[in-house]
C-alpha positions in Angstrom: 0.0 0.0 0.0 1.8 3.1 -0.7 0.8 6.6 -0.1 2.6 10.1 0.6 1.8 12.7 3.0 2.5 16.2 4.9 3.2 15.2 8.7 5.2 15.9 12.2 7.6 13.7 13.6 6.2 12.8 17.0 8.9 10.2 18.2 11.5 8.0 17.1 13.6 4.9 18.2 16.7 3.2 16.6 16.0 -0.3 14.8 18.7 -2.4 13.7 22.2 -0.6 13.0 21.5 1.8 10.6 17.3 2.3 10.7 15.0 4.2 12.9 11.4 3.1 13.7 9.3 7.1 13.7 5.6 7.8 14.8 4.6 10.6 12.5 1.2 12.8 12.9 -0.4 12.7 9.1 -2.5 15.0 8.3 -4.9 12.3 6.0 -4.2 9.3 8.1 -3.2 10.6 11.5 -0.6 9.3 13.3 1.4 6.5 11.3 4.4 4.2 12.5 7.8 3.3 9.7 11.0 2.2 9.3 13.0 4.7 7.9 16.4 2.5 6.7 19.7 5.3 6.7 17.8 6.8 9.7 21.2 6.9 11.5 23.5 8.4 8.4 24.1 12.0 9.0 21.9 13.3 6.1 18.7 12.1 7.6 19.5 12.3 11.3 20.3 16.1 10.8 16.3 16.8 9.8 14.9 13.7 11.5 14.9 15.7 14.9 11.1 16.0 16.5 8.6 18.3 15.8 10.2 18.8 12.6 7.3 19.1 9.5 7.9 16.6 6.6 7.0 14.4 3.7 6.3 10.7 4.1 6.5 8.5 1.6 4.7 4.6 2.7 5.6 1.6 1.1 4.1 -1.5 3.1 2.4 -5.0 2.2 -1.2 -4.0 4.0 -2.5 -1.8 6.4 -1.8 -3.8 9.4 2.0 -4.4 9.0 4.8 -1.8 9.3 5.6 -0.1 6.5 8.8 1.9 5.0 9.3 5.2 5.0 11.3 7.5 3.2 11.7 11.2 4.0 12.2 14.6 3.1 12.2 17.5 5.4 9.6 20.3 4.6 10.2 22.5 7.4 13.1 22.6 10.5 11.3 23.6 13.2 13.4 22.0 16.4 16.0 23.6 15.8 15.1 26.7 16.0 15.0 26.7 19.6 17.4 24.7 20.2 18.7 27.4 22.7 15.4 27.9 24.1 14.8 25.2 26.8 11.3 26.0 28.0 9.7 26.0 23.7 12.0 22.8 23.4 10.7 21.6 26.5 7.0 22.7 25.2 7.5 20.9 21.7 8.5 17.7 22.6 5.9 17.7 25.4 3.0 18.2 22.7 5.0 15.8 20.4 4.9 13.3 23.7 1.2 13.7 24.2 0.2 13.4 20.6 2.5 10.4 20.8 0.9 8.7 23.6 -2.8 9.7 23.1 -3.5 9.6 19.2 -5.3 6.1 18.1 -3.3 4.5 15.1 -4.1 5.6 11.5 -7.1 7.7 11.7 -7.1 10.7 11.3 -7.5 14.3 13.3 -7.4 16.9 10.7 -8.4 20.0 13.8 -5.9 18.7 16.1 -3.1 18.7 13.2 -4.3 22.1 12.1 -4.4 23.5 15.8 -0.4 21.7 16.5 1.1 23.5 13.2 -1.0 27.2 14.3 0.7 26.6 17.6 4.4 25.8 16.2 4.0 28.7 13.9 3.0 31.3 16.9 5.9 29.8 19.5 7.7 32.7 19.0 4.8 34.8 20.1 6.0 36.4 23.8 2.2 34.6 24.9 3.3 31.2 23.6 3.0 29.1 27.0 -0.7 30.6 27.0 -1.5 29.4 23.5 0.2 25.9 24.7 -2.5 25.6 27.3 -5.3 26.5 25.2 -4.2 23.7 22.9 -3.9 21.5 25.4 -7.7 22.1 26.2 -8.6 21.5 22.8 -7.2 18.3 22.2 -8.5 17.2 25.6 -11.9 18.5 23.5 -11.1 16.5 20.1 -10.7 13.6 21.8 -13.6 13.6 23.2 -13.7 14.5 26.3 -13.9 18.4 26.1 -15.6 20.7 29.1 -17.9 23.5 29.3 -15.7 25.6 30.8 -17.8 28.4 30.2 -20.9 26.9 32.6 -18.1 27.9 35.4 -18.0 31.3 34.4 -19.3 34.6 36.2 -18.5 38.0 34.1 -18.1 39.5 38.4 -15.2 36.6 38.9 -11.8 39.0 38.7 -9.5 37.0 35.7 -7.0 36.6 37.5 -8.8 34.5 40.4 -8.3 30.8 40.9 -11.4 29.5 40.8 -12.7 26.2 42.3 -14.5 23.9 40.3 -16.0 20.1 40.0 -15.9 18.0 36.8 -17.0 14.6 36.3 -16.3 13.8 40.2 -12.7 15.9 39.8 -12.4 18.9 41.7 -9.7 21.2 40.9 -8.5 24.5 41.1 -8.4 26.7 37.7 -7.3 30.0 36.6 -10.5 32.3 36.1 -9.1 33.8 32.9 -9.2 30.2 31.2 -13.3 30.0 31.9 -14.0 33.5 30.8 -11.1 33.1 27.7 -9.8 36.5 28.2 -6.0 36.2 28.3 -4.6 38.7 30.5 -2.2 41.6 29.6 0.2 40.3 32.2 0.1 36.5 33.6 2.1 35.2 36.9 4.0 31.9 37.0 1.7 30.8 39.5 -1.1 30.9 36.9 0.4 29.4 34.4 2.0 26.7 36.6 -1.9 26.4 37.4 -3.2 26.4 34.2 -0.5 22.9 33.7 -1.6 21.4 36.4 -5.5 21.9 35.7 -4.7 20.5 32.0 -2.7 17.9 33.5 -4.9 16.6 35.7 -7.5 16.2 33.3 -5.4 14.2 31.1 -4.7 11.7 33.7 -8.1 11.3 35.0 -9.6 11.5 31.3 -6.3 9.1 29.3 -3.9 8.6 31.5 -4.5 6.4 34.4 -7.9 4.9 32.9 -5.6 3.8 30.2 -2.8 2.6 32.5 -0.4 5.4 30.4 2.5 7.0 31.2 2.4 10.6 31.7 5.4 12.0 29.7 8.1 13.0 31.7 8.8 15.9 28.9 5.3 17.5 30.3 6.7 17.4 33.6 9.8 19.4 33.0 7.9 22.1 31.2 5.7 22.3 34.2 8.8 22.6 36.2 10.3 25.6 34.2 7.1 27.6 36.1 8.3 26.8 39.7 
């Protein structure tokens, strides 16, 4: 079966001496598993970095077996903040997630088109805001999305933490991500509890029903917020 396609390199593992196995995130087929044989020479290693937008080309026997890949890099997008610990830390955590909790082969045309809007604003100075917004709306595409607005009073100051109970969960959430007004200035506190509100609703919604592990690359972003 072979077919070609636009995608993101979520993750990727060395096979044999001179191969990599890569997860990519399609935008027809959603996220797709290949060998990719040179994977270790220096040509392809340079661009096979993650996060990093490319063109797949599948070769394979059928739809349920492995196929082979071959690449060619559309856009670098890693390394451009390669000397920016806290977007590296933010682009591998997304590339974790979308690793971990993206079914095989079908595909999710909004959450591809929400990941490449965020990768193409991370140099914004708002950029860990606009990570937590898309964070809430893959929780949403995935099914599990929340009226966050239900919670909302137009009296409750923005930048309030707010108390609230969903599904059984209570937690403890920034006001300005109920109302969506994004403040003109935001504290670490709320956006270290803006994380833990996302991430807390990803274990109790994929995680831990799942028996997953929580990437330790969402972690260290979290930690950058201390």
């Amino acid at each position: 079966m072979n077919w070609e396609d636009e995608c993101f390199l979520l993750s990727k593992r060395k096979f044999r001496e001179n191969a990599n196995i890569i997860n990519v995130f399609t935008f027809k087929k959603g996220k797709v598993g290949g060998i990719v044989y040179g994977g270790s020479s220096r040509k392809i290693r340079n661009y096979l970095q993650i996060s990093n937008k490319l063109i797949v080309f599948n070769n394979s026997k059928n739809e349920n077996k492995i196929g082979y890949f071959k690449t060619e890099l559309i856009k670098a997008v890693s390394p451009n903040y390669f000397n920016d610990k806290e977007r590296t830390s933010a682009l591998i955590s997304l590339c974790s997630l979308l690793n971990s909790l993206l079914p095989e082969a079908q595909p999710y045309k909004n959450i591809y088109n929400s990941f490449e809007k965020f990768i193409n604003t991370l140099n914004l100075d708002n950029w860990i805001i606009l990570y937590i917004f898309f964070e809430i709306n893959l929780i949403k595409e995935l099914g599990y999305g929340v009226n966050l607005k239900s919670f909302d009073n137009s009296s409750d100051d923005i930048y309030a933490l707010k108390k609230i109970n969903i599904d059984g969960y209570n937690y403890e959430i920034p006001n300005f991500l109920i109302s969506e007004k994004i403040p003109n200035e935001i504290t670490k506190l709320q956006i270290k509890k803006s994380l833990i509100f996302t991430r807390n609703i990803l274990l109790n919604k994929f995680f831990i029903p799942n028996n997953l592990s929580f990437p330790k690359s969402r972690i260290i972003l979290e930690n950058y917020f201390n």
